[in-house]
N, C-alpha and C positions, 0 to 999 in steps of 0.2 A: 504493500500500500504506500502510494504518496501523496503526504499531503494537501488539500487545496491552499492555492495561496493567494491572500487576502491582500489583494492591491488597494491602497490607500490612496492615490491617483483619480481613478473612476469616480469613488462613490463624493470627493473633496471635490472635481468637477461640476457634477449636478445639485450640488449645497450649492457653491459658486456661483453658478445660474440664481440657484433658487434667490439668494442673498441681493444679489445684483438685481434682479428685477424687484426684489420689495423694496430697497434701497431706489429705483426709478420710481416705485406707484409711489410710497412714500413724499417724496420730490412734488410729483405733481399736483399728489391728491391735498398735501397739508403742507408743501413749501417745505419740509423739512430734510435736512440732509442731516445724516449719522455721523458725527465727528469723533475721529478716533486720536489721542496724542499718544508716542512712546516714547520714553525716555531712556536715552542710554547714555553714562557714566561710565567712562572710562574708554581702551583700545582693543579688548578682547575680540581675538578675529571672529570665535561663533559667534558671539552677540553681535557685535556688526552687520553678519550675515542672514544673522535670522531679521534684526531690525529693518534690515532692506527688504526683506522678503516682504515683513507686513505692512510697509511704506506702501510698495509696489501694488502687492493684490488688496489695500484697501481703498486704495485709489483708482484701481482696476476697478472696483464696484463698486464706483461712483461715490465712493465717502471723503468727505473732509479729512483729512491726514497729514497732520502736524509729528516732526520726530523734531524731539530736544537731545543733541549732541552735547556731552557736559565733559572739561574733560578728567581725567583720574584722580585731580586731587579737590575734587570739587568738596567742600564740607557740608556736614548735616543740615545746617539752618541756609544752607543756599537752595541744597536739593529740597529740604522743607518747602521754603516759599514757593518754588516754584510746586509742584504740588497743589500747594494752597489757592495758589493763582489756577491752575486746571480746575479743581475742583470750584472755583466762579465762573468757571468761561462758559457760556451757556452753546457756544460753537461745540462746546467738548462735553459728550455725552460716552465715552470711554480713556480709560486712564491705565497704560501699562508701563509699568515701571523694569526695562528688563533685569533679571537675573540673572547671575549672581553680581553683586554692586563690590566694589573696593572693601577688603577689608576693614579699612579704618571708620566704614559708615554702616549703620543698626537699620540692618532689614528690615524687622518685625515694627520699629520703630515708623519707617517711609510708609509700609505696605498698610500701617492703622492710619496712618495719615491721608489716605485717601478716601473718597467718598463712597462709602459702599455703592452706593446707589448705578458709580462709574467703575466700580472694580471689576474688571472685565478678567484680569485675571483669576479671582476668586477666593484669593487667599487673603482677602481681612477675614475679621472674626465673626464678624455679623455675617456675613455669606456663607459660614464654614457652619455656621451655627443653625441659619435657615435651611439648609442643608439634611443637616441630620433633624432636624424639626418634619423633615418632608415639607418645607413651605416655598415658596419660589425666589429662588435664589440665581445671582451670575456665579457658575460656577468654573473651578478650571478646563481650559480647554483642551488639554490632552487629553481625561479622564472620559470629557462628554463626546471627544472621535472615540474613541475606543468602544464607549457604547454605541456609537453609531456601526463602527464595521460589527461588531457582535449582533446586532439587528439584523442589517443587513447579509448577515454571515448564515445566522439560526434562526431569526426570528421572535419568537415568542420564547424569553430566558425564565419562563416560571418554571422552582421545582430543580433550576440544574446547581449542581453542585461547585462554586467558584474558589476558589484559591487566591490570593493576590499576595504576591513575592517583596514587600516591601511595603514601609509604611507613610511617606512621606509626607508632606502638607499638601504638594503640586499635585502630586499622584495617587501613591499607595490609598490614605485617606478618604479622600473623594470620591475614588472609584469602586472604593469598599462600599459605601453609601448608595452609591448610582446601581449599583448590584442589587444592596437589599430591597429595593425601592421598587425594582425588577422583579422581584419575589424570588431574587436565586439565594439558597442557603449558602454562607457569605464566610468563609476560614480568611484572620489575615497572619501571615508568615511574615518572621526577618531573620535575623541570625542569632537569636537564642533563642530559635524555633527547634524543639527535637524531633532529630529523627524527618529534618525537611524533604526527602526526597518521596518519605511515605505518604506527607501530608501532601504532599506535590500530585500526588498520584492517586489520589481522590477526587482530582477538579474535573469535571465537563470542561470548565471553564479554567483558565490557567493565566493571568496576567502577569510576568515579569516587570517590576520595576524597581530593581536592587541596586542598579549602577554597578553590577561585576560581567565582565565580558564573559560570554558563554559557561556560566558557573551555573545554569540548569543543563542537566544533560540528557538525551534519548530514553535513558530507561527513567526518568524522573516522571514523566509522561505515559499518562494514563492513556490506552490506544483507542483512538478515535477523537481524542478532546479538540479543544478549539484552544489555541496557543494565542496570547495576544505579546508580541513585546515590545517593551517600551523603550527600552535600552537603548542608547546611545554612546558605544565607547570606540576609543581611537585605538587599536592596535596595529603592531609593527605587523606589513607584509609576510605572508609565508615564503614569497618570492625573497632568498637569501640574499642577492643584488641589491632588492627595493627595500629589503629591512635596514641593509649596511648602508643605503643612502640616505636613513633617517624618514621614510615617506611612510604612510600610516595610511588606515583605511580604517571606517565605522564597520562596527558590531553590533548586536543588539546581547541581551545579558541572558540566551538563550544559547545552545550548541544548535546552529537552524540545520547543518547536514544529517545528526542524527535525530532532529524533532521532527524534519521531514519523512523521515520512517515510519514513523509512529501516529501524529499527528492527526486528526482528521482535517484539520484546515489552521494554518501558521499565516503570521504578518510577518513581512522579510523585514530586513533594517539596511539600510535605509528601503524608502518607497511601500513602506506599510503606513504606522501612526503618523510618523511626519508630516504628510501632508495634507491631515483631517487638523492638526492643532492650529496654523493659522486659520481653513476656515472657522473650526468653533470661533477663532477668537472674533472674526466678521459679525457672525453668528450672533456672539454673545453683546458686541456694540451697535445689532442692529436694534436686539433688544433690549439693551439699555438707553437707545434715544427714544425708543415708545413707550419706557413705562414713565421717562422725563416728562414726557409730553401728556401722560396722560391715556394714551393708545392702548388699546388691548395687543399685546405682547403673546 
């Protein structure tokens, strides 16, 4: 058996449409455009790169899109005010602050500083809180692709048995939530989990998000399940030429040759989740300019 594999691509395309055209009726019907700003602090090449990405495709679908370039030694009460100022600008109906920021400046600190209301990424408290309330919330957007390829993968998740490899704020967390909400019987795993490869091997439903390159492996993997990974690490080529020239290549925190054995349907890395979390993040500021406004969301 090999497994189906879950292109992240396709179903990110038809959201896209979908986003762009409410982002046009929108416009017409009530004058209102969705303005999105992100803010990135500091020269890290991923963040740079993801920040372009979401310049590009929020402006692709017709939103207002402002990026604030700040640079490495920017301090708290500067990155503060501005913040402060987003959350007045009435153009700006979402607000993302990329991750991870300079060590010398308090996360948790920036990310309360924003206005739920515009947290598009979904990691204030108040979002993480309506959340697990089951009440309506902007949540994160990798968690809410991930449910979307699972829909679209299986369908109807009542009753299946899920796993999630990791506990994080951006991930593990939320998508534990977005599970039970699904009515799937919900285990969350990390590494003072015993016996993880057991508990591994109980999931219908299998979500990787640990940050360790291929440290689930083949027999970890219950046969038939549905692998979701989140993973994103740099490792040296196997090609011994391109390892000694220092050139790297992304992973996901899954072994995908031997989950492909097993599997009944896997997301690759790159070209699985990757490219459902910018559009959630469209997504998520389209509907944060309508519930601004007043609009049924």
């Amino acid at each position: 058996m090999t497994a189906r594999i879950i292109e992240g691509a396709p179903v990110a395309e038809r959201l896209r449409a979908e986003v762009t055209a409410e982002v046009a009726r929108l416009r017409a019907d009530h004058d209102l455009q969705p303005g999105l700003a992100v803010v990135l602090v500091g020269d890290d090449p991923a963040s740079q790169s993801y920040v372009k990405s979401k310049g590009e495709q929020s402006l692709a679908a017709g939103m207002h899109s402002v990026t604030h370039r700040l640079p490495a030694d920017t301090q708290q009460d500067e990155l503060l005010r501005l913040v402060a100022d987003l959350n007045a600008d009435p153009l700006i109906h979402g607000i993302l602050v990329q991750l991870p920021l300079p060590k010398h400046l308090d996360e948790k600190a920036v990310v309360s500083a924003i206005d739920p209301d515009k947290d598009v990424d979904g990691l204030h408290v108040i979002n993480a809180g309506r959340l697990v309330a089951g009440l309506p919330a902007l949540t994160a957007c990798t968690p809410v692709g991930c449910m979307v390829l699972l829909r679209a993968t299986l369908g109807d998740l009542a009753g299946l048995n899920a796993v999630v490899v990791g506990r994080s704020l951006l991930v593990g967390k939320p998508i534990a939530q977005l599970l039970l909400a699904a009515d799937c019987t919900v285990t969350i795993a990390h590494s003072k989990t015993r016996d993880l490869p057991a508990v591994c091997r109980t999931a219908d439903i299998l979500v990787a998000a640990v940050g360790r390159p291929r440290m689930i492996r083949g027999d970890w993997i219950k046969p038939g399940a549905t692998v979701i990974d989140v993973g994103i690490n740099r490792v040296p080529f196997d090609n011994p030429e391109k390892a000694a020239a220092g050139k790297t290549k992304i992973v996901g925190d899954v072994n995908y040759k031997e989950a492909l054995e097993v599997a009944g349907a896997i997301t690759p890395v790159p070209k699985g989740v990757g490219p459902m979390t910018v559009v959630c993040l469209l997504q998520n500021t389209l509907t944060a300019a309508k519930r601004q406004a007043g609009l049924e969301a």
